[in-house]
C-alpha positions as CSV (number, residue, x, y, z in Angstrom):
1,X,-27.8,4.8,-48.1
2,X,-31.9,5.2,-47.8
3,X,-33.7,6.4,-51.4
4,X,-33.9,10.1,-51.0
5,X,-37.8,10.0,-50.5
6,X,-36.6,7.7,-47.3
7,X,-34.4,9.8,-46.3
8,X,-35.8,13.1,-45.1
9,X,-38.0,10.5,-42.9
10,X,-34.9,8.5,-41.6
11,X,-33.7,11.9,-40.3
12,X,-36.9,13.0,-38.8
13,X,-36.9,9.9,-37.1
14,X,-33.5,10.2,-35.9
15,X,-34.3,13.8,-34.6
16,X,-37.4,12.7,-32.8
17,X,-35.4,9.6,-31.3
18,X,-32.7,12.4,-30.0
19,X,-35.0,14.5,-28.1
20,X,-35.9,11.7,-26.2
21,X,-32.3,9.8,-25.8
22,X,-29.4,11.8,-24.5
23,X,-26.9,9.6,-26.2
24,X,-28.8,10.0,-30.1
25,X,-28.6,13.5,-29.3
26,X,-24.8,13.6,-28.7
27,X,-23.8,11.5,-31.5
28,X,-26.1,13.0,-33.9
29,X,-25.1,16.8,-33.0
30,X,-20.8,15.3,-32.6
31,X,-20.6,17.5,-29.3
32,X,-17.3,18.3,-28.3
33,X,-15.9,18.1,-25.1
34,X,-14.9,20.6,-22.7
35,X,-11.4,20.2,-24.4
36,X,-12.8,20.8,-27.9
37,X,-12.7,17.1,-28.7
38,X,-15.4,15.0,-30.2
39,X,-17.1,12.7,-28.1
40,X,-16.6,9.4,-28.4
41,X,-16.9,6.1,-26.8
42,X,-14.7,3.8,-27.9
43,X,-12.6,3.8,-25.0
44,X,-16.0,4.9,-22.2
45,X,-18.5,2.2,-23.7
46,X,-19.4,1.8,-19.7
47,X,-21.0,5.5,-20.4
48,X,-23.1,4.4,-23.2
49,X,-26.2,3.4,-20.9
50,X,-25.9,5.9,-18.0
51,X,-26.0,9.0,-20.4
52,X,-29.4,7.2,-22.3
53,X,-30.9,6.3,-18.8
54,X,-33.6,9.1,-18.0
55,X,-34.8,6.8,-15.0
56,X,-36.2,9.4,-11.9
57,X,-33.8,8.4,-9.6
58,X,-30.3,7.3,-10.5
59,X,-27.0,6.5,-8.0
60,X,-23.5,6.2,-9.0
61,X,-20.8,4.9,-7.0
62,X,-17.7,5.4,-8.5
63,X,-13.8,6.2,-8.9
64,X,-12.5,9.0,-9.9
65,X,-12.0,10.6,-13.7
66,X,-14.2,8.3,-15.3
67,X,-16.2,10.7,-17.2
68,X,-19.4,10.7,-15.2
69,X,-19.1,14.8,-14.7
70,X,-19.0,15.6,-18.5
71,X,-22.0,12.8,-19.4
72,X,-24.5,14.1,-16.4
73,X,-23.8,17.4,-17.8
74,X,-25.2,16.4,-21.4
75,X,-28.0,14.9,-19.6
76,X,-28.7,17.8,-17.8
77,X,-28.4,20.7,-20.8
78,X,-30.4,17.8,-23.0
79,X,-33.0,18.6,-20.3
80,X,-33.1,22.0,-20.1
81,X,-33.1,23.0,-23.6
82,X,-36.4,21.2,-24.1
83,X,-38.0,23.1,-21.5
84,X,-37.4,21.4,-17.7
85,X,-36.1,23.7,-14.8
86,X,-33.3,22.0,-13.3
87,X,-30.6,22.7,-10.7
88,X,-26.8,21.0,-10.6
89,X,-24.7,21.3,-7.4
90,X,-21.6,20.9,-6.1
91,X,-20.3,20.6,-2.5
92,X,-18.5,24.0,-2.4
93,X,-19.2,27.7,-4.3
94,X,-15.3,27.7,-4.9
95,X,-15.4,24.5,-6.6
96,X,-18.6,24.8,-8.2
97,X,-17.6,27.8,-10.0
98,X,-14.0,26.1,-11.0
99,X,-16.4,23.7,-12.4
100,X,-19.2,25.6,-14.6
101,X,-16.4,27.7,-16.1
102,X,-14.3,24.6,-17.0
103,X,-17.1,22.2,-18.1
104,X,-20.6,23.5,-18.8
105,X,-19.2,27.0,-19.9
106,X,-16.7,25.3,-22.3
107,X,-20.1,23.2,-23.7
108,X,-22.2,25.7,-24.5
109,X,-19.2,28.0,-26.0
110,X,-17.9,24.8,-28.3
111,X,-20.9,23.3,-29.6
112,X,-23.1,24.4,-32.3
113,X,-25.8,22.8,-31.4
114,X,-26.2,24.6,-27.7
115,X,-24.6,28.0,-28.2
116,X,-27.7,29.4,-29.8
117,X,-29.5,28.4,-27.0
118,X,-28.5,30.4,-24.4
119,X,-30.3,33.3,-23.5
120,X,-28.6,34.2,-20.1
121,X,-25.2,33.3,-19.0
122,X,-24.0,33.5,-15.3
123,X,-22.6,31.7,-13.3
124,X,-25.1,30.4,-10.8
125,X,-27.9,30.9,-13.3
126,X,-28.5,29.9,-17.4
127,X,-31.5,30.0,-19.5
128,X,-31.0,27.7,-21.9
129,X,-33.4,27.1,-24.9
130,X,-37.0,27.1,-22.7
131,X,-35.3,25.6,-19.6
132,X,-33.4,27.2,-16.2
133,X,-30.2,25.7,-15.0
134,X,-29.4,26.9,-11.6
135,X,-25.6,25.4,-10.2
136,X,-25.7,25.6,-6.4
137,X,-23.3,24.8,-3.6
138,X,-24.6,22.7,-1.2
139,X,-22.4,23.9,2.1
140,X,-25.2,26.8,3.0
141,X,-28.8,26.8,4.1
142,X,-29.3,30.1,2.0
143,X,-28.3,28.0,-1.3
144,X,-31.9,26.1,-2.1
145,X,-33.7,28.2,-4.7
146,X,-37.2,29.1,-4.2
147,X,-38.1,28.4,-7.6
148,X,-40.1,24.9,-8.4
149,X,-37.2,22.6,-10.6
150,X,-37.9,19.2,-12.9
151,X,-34.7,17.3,-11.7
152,X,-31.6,18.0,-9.7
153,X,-28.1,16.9,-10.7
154,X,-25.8,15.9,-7.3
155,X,-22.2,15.8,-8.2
156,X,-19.4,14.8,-5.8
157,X,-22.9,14.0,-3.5
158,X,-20.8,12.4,-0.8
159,X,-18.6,15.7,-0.2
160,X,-21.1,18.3,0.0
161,X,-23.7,18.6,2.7
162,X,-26.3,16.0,3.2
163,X,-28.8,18.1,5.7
164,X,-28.9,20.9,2.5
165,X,-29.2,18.2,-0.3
166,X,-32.5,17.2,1.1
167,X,-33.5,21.1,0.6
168,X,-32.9,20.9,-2.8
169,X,-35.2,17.8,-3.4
170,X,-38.1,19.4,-1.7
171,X,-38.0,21.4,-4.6
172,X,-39.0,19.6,-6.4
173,X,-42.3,18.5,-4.8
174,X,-44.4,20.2,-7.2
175,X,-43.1,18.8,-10.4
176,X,-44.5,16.2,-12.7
177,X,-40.8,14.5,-13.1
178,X,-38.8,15.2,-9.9
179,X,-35.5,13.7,-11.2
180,X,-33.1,12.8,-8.4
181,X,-29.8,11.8,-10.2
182,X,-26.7,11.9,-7.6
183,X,-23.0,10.3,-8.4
184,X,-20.4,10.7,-6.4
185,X,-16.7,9.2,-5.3
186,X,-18.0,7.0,-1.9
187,X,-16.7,8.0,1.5
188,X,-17.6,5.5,4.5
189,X,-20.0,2.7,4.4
190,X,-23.9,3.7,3.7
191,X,-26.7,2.8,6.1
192,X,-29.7,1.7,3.9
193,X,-32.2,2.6,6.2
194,X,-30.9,5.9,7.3
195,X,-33.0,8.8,6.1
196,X,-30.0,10.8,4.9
197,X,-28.0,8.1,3.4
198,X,-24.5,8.7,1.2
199,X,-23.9,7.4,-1.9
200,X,-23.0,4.1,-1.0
201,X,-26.2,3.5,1.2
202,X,-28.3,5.1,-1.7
203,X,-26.2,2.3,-4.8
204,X,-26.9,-0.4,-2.1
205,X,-30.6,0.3,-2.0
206,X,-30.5,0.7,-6.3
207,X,-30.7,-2.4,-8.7
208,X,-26.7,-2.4,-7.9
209,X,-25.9,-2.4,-12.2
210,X,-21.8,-3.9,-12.3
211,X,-19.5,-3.4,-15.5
212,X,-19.2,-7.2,-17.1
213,X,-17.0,-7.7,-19.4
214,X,-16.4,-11.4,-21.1
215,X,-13.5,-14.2,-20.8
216,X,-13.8,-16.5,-24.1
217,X,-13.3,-19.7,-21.9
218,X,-17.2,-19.3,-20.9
219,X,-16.6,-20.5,-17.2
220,X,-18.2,-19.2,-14.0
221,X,-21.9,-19.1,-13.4
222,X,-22.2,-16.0,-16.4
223,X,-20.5,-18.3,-19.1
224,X,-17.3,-16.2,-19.0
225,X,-18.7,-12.6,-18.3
226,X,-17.8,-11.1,-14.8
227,X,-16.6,-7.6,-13.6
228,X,-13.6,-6.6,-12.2
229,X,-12.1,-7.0,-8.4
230,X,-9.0,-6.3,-6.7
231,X,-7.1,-7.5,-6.3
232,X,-8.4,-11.0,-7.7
233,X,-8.9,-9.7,-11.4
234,X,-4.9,-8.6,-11.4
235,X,-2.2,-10.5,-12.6
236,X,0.5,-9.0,-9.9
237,X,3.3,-10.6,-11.4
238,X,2.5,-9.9,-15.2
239,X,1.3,-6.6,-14.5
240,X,-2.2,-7.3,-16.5
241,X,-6.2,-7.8,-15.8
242,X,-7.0,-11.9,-15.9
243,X,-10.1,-13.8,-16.2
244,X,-10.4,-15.0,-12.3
245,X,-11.4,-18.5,-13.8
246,X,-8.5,-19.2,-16.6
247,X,-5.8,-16.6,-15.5
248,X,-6.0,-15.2,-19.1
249,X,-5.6,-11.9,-20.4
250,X,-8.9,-9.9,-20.6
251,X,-10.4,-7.4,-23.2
252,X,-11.6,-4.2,-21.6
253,X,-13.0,-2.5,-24.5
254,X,-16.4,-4.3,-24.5
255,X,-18.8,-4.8,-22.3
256,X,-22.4,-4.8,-20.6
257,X,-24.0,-3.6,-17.5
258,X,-25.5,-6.1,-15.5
259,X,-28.2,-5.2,-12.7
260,X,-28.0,-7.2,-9.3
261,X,-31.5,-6.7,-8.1
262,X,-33.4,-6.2,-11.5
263,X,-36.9,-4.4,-10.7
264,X,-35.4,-2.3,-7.8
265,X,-37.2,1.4,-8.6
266,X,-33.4,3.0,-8.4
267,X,-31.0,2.8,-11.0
268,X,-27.5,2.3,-9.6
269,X,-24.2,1.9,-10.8
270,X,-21.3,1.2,-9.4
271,X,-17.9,1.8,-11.4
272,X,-13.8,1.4,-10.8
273,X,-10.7,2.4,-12.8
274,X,-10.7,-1.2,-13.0
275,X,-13.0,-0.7,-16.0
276,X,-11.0,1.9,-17.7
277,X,-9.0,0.4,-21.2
278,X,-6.9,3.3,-20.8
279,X,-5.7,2.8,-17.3
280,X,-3.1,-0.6,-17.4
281,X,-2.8,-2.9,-14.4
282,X,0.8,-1.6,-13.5
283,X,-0.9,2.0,-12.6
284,X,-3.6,0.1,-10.3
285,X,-0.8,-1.7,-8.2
286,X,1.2,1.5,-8.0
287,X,-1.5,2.8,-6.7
288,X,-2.5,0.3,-3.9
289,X,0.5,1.8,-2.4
290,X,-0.9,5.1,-1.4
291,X,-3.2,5.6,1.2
292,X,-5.8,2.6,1.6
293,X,-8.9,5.5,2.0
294,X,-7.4,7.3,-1.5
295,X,-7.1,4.1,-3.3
296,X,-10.5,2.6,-2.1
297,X,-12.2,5.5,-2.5
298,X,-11.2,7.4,-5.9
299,X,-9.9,4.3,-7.8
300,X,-11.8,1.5,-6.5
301,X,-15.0,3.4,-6.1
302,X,-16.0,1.3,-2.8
303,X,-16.1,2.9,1.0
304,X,-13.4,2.2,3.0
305,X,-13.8,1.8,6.8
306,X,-10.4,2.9,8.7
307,X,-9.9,0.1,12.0
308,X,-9.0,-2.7,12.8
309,X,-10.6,-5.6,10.5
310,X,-10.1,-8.4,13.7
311,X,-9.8,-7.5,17.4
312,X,-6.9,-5.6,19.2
313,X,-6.2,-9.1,21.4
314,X,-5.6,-11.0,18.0
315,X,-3.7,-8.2,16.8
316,X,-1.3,-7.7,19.9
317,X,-1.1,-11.2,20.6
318,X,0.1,-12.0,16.9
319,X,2.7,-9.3,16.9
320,X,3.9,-9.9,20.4
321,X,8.0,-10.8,20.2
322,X,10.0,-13.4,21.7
323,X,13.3,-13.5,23.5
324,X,15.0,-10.7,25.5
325,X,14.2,-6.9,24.3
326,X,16.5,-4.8,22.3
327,X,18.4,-2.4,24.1
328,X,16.5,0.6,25.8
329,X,18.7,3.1,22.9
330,X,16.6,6.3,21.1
331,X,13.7,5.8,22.8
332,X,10.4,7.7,22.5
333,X,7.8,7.5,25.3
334,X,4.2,8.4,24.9
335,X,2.2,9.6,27.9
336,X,-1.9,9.7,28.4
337,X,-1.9,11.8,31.8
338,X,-4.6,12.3,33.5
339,X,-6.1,13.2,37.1
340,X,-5.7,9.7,38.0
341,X,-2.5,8.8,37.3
342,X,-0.6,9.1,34.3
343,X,0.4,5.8,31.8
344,X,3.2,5.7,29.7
345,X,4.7,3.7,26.8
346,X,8.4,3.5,25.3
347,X,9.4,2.3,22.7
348,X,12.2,2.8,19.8
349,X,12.3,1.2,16.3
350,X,12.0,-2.0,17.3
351,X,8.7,-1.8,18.5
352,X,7.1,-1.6,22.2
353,X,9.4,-1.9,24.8
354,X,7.3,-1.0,28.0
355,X,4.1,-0.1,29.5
356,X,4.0,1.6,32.7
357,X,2.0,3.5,35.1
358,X,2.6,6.1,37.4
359,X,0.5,8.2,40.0
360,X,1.7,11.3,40.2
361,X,3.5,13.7,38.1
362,X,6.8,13.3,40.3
363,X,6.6,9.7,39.6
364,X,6.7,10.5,36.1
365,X,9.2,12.4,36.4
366,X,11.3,10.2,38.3
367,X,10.3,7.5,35.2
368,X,11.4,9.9,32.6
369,X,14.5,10.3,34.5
370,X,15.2,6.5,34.5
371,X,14.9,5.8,30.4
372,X,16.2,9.1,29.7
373,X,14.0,9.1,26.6
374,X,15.3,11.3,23.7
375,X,11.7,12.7,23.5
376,X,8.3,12.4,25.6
377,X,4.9,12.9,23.5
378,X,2.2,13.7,26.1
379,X,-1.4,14.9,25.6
380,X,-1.9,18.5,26.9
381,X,-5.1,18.3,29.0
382,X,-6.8,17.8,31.6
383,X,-3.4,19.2,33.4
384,X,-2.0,22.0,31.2
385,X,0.3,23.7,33.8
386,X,1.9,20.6,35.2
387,X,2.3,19.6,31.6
388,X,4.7,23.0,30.6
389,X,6.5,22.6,34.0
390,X,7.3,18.9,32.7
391,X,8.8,20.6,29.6
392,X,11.0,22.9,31.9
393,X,11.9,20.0,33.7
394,X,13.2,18.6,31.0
395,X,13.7,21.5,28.0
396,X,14.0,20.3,24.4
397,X,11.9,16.8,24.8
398,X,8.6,17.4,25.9
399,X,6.4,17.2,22.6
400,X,2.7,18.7,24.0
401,X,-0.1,16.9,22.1
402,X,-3.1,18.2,21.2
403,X,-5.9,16.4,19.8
404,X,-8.7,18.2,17.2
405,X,-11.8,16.0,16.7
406,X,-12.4,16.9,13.1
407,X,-13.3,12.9,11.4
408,X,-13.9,15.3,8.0
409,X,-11.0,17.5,8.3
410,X,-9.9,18.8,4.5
411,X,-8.2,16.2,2.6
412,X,-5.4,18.4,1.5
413,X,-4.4,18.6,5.8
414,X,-2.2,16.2,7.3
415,X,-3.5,13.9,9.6
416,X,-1.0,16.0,11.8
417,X,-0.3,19.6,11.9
418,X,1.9,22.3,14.0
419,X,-0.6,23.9,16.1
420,X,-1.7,27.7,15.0
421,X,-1.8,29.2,18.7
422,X,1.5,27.7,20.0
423,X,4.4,26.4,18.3
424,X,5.5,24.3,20.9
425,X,2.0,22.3,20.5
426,X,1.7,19.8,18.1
427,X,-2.4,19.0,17.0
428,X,-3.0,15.5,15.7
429,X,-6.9,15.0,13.7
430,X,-8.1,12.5,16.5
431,X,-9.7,9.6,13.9
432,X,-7.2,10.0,10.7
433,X,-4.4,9.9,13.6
434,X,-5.8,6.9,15.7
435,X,-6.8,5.2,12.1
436,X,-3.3,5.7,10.8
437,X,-1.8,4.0,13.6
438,X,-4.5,1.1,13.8
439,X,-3.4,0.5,9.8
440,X,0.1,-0.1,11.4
441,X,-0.8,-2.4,14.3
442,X,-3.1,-4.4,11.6
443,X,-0.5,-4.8,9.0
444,X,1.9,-6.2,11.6
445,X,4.4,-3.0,11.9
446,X,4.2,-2.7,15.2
447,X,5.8,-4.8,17.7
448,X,5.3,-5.7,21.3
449,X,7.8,-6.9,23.6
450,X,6.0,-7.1,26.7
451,X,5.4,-10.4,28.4
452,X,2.5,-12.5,27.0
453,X,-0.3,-13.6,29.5
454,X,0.7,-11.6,32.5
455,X,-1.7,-9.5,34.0
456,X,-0.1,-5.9,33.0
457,X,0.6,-7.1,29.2
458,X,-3.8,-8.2,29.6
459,X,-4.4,-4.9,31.3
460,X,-2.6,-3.5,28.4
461,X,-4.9,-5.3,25.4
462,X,-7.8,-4.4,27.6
463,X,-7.2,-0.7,26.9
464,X,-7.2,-1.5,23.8
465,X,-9.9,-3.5,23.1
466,X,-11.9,-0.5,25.1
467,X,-11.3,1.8,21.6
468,X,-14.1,1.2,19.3
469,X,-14.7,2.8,15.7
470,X,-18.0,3.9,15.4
471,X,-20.2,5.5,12.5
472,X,-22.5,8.8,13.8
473,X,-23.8,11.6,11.8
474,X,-22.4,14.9,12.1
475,X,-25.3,17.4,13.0
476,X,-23.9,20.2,11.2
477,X,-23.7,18.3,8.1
478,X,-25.6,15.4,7.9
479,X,-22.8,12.8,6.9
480,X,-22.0,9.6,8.0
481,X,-18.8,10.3,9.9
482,X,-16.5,7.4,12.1
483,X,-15.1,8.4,15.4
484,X,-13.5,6.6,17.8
485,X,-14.6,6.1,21.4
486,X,-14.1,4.6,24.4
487,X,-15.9,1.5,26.3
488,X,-14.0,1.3,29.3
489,X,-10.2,3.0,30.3
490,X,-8.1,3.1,27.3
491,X,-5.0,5.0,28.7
492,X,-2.2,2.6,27.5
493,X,-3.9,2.8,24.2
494,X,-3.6,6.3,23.8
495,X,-0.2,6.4,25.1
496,X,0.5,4.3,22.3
497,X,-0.7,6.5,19.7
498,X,1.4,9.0,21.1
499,X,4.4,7.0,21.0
500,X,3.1,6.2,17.3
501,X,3.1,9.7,16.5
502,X,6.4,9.9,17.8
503,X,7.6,7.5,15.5
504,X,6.1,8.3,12.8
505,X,7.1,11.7,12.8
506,X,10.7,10.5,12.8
507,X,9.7,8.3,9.5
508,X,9.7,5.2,12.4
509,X,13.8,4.9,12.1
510,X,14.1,6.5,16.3
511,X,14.8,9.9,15.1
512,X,12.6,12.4,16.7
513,X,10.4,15.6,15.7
514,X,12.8,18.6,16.3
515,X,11.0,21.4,18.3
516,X,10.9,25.2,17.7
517,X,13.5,27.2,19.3
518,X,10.7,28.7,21.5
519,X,10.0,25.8,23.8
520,X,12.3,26.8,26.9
521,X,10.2,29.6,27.3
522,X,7.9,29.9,30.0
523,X,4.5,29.7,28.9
């Protein structure tokens, strides 16, 4: 304890060291969370140096429920109350309201040290000691602010609308600060050099900071520190995190942040649930399970890219059976038909049994005929009506397919869905649909019995290989969004995502989608 005359000195000096650092300020004022719980960090030390960096510009890449919301929010109210204008947005109004009432709301209500402050209290607007606060949604042109800010706060960045972001930072043009700070959960892979880059091109072009933590056996080229991968830092069988040089049990409560590109003008970090002490390895592999975009993006933190990671041929050609074909029982056929000629595939749970083509819709008729398919999936355009006289044709197992091209449909939609005009029309998302099927082919669930090296099985691959992910923006909201297009006549591919949907609809086991009651009637 200080002599009393060193005292009153000690504390000025800690007051004066908490105006300027975000952390002092928490810790000296023991904030409470949203929940009405102190703030601590014993098990968040990995938030230690992001809340006390007040660097211009600042990225973070991570997963999800790490504590980056409630720590940018101290930043931000540390801020304002000392006199900077600032705004803090969120992709939707709906969700940014959700959010101010649950978190900055609960703040300012629970701590001593801010509820004096405020002088105003709504929700899209707070004075706040001599500071504004504006939250804004960033899915509307009319959301910017007219008013000149000090700093803008992006959360969930990647979710919200790039073109209107950019809105937001030309206000601050004519400040003496213009803080950019944006964090987000990533989405696709960023594009360094694009002008409206998400939050994985933005961390790549940062100083690229990683979570170390330390092995006591001092190997590797860091003497023992090193930051967590998957799956390489998981012990599968023992269920725990390992040192990826020893194999021995590591300590997550401790540790450093390390830059990649020290001296870079953008301060990045990039964090997974990986880091989190409270999170055991046993959760992380149950959750490598679920969908690969989920589990890359909100608990790994890193983009995922949907596709095939090596070409269709390799793919095919790897999964392509030997010996005499199951029998032709509870098959599903999947038809791309077209002008041209139509091109179908069958199949049952067993894998690909045939690819054919056929001219004209009599032929396919005649093919259906033959199999005697228990259901036919068959895109709905160009040829509608000839489409719905194939269903009377053969009533109860036409399945008309539809095909929405929404790559950022919402994330609570299936990537397929009974379609809202007519029941008898199913609508698949074109890229979740076409990426959930690729995952299949990729992870060797799909198999082909068609003969290898003759020219309709290479015909076949060609189709294929003529489907190629690519990543565009989307003009109406400035993301980086993947589609899939064509290079060259991909019929038999598509037929085969039809038969996939079949399939999969039926859990992949040869039962079959059961269709509405309606679908004998004429359309």
């Amino acid at each position: 304890m200080p002599a009393r005359c060193g005292y009153i000195e000690y504390l000025r000096a800690t007051d004066a060291l908490a105006e300027r650092d975000p952390y002092v300020w928490c810790v000296n004022e023991r904030l409470v969370n949203e929940r009405g719980a102190e703030i601590t960090f014993e098990r968040h030390p990995f938030l230690v140096q992001p809340l006390r960096d007040l660097a211009r510009e600042i990225v973070v890449r991570k997963a999800a429920q790490l504590g980056f919301t409630l720590i940018f929010h101290i930043k931000t109210l540390h801020r304002v109350r000392q006199g900077l204008n600032w705004i803090y947005s969120y992709p939707t109004d709906q969700l940014l309201q959700n959010k101010v009432k649950a978190v900055c709301n609960a703040l300012l209500r629970l701590n001593p040290a801010l509820a004096p402050l405020v002088h105003e209290d709504e929700i899209h607007a707070k004075r706040i000691g001599k500071g504004w606060l504006w939250f804004r949604p960033t899915e509307s042109e009319r959301s910017p602010i007219s008013d000149v800010a000090d700093g803008v706060s992006h959360d969930e960045y990647d979710r919200g609308n790039l073109r209107i972001v950019g809105f937001f930072d030309s206000r601050l043009g004519a400040s003496a600060h213009r803080y950019k700070w944006r964090f987000s959960n990533p989405t696709v892979p960023g594009v360094v050099t694009d002008p409206t880059q998400n939050i994985d091109g933005l961390w790549q072009a940062s100083d690229q900071k990683h979570w170390f933590i330390k092995c006591e056996c001092g190997r590797g080229n860091w003497g023992g520190w090193q930051y967590l991968e998957w799956p390489a830092s998981v012990d599968m069988e023992r269920k725990r995190f390992m040192c990826v040089h020893c194999g021995r049990e590591l300590d997550r409560t401790t540790g450093r942040w390390v830059a990649k590109y020290p001296g870079r003008e953008v301060s990045g970090y990039w964090l997974s649930q990986l880091a989190a002490p409270w999170i055991d390895a046993g959760t992380i592999i149950k959750e490598s399970a679920k969908d690969p975009e989920y589990f890359h993006n909100f608990v790994l933190g890193v983009p995922y890219h949907r596709g095939a990671g090596e070409p269709f041929d390799v793919i095919i050609a790897r999964n392509i059976a030997e010996g005499a074909p199951p029998a032709l029982d509870r098959l599903v056929m999947g038809v791309d038909q077209g002008y041209s000629g139509h091109y179908a595939v069958t199949g049952n749970r067993h894998g690909i049994l045939r690819a054919d083509a056929c001219e004209d819709w009599r032929a396919l008729e005649a093919h259906i005929a033959a199999l005697d398919p228990a259901r036919v999936y068959i895109d709905l355009d160009p040829e509608r009506e000839a489409v719905y006289r194939l269903m009377r044709r053969f009533p109860g197992r036409v399945v008309p397919v539809d095909t929405a091209d929404d790559a950022r449909r919402p994330r609570t939609l299936d990537w397929c869905q009974p379609n809202a005009k007519d029941k008898r029309v199913l609508t698949i998302f074109r890229t979740m649909t076409v990426d959930r099927c690729v995952d299949d082919m990729a992870a060797d669930r799909v198999k082909w019995w068609l003969p290898a090296g003759e020219p309709r099985t290479r015909e076949y691959i060609a189709h294929w290989q003529a489907m190629v992910a690519v990543e565009q923006e989307d003009e109406s909201t400035g993301q980086r969004v993947r589609r899939w297009e064509r290079r060259g006549p991909d019929h038999w591919a598509w037929a085969t995502i039809f038969w996939w949907v079949g399939m999969a609809k039926g859990a992949g086991t040869g039962a079959v989608l059961e269709l509405p009651k309606t679908e004998e009637a004429s359309p």
